[in-house]
Short mmCIF file of the C-alpha atoms (twelve columns), coordinates in Angstrom:
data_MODEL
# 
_entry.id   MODEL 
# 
loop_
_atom_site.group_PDB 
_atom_site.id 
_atom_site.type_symbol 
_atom_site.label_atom_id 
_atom_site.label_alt_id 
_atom_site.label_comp_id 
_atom_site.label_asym_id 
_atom_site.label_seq_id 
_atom_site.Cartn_x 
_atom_site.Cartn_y 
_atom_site.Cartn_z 
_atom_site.pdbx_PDB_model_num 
ATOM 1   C CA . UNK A 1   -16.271 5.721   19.822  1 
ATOM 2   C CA . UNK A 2   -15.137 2.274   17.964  1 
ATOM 3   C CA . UNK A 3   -13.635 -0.262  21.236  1 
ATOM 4   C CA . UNK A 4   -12.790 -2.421  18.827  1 
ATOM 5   C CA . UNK A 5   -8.876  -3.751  18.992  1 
ATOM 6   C CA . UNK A 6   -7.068  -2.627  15.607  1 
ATOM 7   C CA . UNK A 7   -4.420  -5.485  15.156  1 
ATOM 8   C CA . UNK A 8   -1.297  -3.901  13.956  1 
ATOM 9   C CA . UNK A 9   0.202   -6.909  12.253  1 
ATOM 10  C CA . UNK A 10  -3.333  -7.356  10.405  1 
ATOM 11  C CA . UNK A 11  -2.872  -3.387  9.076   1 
ATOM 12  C CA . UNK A 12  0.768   -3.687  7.869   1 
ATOM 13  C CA . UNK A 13  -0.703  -6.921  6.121   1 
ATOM 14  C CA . UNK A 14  -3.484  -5.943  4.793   1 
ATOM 15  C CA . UNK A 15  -1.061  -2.159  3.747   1 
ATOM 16  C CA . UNK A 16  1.313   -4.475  1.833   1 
ATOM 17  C CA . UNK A 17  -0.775  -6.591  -0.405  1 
ATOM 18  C CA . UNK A 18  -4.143  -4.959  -0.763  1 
ATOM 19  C CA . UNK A 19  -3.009  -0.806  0.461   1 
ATOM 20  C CA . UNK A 20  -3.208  -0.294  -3.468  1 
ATOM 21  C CA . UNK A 21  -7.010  -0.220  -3.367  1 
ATOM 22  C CA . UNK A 22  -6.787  1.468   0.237   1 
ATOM 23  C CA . UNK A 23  -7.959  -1.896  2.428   1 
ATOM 24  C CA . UNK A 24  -6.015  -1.021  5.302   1 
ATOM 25  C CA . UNK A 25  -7.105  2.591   5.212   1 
ATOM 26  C CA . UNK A 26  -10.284 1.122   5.676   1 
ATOM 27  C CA . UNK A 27  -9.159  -1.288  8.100   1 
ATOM 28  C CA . UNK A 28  -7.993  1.146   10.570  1 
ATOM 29  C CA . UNK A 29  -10.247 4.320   9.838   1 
ATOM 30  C CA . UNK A 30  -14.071 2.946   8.351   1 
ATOM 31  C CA . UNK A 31  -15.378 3.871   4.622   1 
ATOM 32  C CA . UNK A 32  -15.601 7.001   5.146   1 
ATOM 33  C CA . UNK A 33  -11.657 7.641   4.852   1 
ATOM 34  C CA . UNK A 34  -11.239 9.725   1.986   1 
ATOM 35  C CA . UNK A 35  -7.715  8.631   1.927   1 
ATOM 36  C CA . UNK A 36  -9.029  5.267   1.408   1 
ATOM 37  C CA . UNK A 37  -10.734 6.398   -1.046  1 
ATOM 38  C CA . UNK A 38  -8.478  7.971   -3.064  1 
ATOM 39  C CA . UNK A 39  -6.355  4.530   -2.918  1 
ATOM 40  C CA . UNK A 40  -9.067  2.730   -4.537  1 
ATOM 41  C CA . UNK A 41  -10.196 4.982   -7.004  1 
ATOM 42  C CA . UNK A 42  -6.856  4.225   -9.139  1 
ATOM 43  C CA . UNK A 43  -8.222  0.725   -9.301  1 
ATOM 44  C CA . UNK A 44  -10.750 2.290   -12.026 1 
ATOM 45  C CA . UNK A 45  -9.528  4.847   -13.043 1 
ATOM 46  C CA . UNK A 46  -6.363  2.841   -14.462 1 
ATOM 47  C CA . UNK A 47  -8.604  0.298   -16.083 1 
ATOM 48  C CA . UNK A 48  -10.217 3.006   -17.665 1 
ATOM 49  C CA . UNK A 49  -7.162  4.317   -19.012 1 
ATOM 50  C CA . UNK A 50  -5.616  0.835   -19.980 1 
ATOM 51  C CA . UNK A 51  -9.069  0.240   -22.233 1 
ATOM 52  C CA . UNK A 52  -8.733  4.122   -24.441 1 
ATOM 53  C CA . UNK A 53  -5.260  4.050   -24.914 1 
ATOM 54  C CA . UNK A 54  -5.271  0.542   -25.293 1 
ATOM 55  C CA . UNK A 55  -1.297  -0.613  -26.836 1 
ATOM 56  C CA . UNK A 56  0.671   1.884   -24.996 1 
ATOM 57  C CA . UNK A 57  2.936   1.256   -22.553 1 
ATOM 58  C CA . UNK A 58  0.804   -0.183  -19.121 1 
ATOM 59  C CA . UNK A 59  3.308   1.779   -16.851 1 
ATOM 60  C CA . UNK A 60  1.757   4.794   -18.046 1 
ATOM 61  C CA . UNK A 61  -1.516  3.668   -18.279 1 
ATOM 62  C CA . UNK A 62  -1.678  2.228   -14.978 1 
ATOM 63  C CA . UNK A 63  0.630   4.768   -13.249 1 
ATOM 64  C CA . UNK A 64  -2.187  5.881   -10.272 1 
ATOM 65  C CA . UNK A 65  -2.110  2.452   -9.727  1 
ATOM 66  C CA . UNK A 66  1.688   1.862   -9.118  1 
ATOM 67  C CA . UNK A 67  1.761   4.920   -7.455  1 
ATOM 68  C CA . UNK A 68  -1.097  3.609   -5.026  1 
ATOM 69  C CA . UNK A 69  0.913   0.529   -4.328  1 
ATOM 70  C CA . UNK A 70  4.558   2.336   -3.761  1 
ATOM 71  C CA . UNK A 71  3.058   4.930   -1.359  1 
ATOM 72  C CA . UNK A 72  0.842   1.106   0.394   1 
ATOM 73  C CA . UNK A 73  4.539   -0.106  0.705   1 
ATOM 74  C CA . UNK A 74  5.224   2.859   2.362   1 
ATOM 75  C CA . UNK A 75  2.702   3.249   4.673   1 
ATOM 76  C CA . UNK A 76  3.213   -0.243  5.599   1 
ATOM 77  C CA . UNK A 77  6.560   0.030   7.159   1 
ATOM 78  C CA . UNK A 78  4.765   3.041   8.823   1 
ATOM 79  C CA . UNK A 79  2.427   1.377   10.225  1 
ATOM 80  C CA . UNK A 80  4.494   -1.959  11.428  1 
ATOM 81  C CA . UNK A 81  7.826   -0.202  12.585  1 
ATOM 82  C CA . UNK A 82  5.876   2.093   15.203  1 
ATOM 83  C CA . UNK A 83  6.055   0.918   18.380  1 
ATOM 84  C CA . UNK A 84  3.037   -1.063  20.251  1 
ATOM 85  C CA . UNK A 85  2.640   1.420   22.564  1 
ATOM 86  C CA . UNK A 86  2.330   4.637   20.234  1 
ATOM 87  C CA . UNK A 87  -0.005  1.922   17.957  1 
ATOM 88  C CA . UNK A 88  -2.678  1.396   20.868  1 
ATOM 89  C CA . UNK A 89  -2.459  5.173   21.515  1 
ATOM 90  C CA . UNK A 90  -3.459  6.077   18.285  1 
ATOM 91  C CA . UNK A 91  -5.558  3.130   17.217  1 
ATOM 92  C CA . UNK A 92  -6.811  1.769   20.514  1 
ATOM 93  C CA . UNK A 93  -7.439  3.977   23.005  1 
ATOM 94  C CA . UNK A 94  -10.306 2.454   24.549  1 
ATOM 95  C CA . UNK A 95  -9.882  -1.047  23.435  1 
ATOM 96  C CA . UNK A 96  -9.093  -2.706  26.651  1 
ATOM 97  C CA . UNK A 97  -6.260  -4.776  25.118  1 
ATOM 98  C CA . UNK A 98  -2.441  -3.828  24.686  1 
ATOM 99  C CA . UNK A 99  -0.707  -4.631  21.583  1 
ATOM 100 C CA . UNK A 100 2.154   -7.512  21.368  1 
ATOM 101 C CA . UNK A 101 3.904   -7.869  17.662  1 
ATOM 102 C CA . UNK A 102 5.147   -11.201 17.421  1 
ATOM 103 C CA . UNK A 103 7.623   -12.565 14.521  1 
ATOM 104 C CA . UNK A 104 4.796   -12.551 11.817  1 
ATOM 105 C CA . UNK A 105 5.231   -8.786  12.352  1 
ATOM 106 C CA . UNK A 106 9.013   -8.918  11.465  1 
ATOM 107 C CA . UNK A 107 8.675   -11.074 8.344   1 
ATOM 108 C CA . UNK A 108 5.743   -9.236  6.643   1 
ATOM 109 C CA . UNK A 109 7.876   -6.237  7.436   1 
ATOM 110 C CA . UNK A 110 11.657  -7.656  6.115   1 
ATOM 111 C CA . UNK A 111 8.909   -9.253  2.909   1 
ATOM 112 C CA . UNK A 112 7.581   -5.257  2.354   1 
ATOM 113 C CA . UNK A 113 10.964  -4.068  2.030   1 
ATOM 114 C CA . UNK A 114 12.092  -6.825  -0.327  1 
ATOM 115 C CA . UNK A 115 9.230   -6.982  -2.929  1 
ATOM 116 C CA . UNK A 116 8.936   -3.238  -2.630  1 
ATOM 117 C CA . UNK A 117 12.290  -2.691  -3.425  1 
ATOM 118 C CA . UNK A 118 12.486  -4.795  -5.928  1 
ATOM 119 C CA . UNK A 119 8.986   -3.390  -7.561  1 
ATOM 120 C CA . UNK A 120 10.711  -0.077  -7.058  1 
ATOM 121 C CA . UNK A 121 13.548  -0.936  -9.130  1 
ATOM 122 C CA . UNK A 122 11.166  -2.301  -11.472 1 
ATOM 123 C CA . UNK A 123 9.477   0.693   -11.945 1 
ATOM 124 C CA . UNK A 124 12.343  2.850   -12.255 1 
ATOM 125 C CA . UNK A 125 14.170  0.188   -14.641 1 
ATOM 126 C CA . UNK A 126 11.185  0.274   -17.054 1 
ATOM 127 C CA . UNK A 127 10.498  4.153   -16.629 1 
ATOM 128 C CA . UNK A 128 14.302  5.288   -18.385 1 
ATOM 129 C CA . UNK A 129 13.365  2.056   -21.249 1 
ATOM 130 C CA . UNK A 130 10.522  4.072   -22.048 1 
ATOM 131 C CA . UNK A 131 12.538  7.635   -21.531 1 
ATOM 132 C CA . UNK A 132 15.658  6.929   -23.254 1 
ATOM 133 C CA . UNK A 133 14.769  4.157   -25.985 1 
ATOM 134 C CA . UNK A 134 11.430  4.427   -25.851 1 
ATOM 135 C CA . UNK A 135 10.389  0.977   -24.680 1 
ATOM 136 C CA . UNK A 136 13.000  -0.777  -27.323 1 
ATOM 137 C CA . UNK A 137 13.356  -3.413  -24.902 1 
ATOM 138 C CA . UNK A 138 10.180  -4.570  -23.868 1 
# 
């Protein structure tokens, strides 16, 4: 078994900026996550897709991608609103340490909810230009 101390302000971090590509999955669980995985396989594949269909709109090309990232913002909030003592149940049971969330905790968290919401609108702002005018303003 891994003793190692899983930092829970490190994995809501690490979920916020870089869970698109699965690093806190990987983080927390070890490369052989297959959730992981699955985050950072849209990296790829949505480059691929950007390069053949090359002029249409990147929303739809890079969709798995955005997708990846709105379900990261998710799981961050997850992971940081749980409490410290459910966190070192589940992450580290044999670690030897307790967890204490400090203020960095709180800001990264009140930051994910921001920026994600605002992405979110984003996304759903460009998604009826592309439904309803079909991308007539952008």
């Amino acid at each position: 078994m891994n003793n190692t101390h899983k930092n829970k302000t490190k994995a809501t971090f690490l979920a916020a900026v870089l869970g698109s590509i699965g690093a806190h999955r990987f983080y927390l669980h070890g490369w052989k996550d297959k959730a992981g995985w699955l985050h950072f396989i849209t990296l790829p594949i949505s480059l691929i897709l950007g390069n053949l269909y090359f002029g249409q709109p990147m929303l739809l090309t890079y969709s798995l991608l955005v997708l990846s990232q709105l379900v990261s913002v998710v799981e961050a909030l997850v992971l940081g609103l749980s409490s410290d003592e459910k966190w070192d149940a589940k992450y580290n049971p044999a670690s030897g340490q307790t967890s204490d969330s400090s203020w960095l905790l709180a800001l990264i968290l009140v930051l994910t909810v921001g920026i994600g919401a605002g992405f979110m609108i984003a996304v759903l702002a460009r998604t009826f230009d592309l439904l309803y005018t079909g991308g007539a303003y952008g």
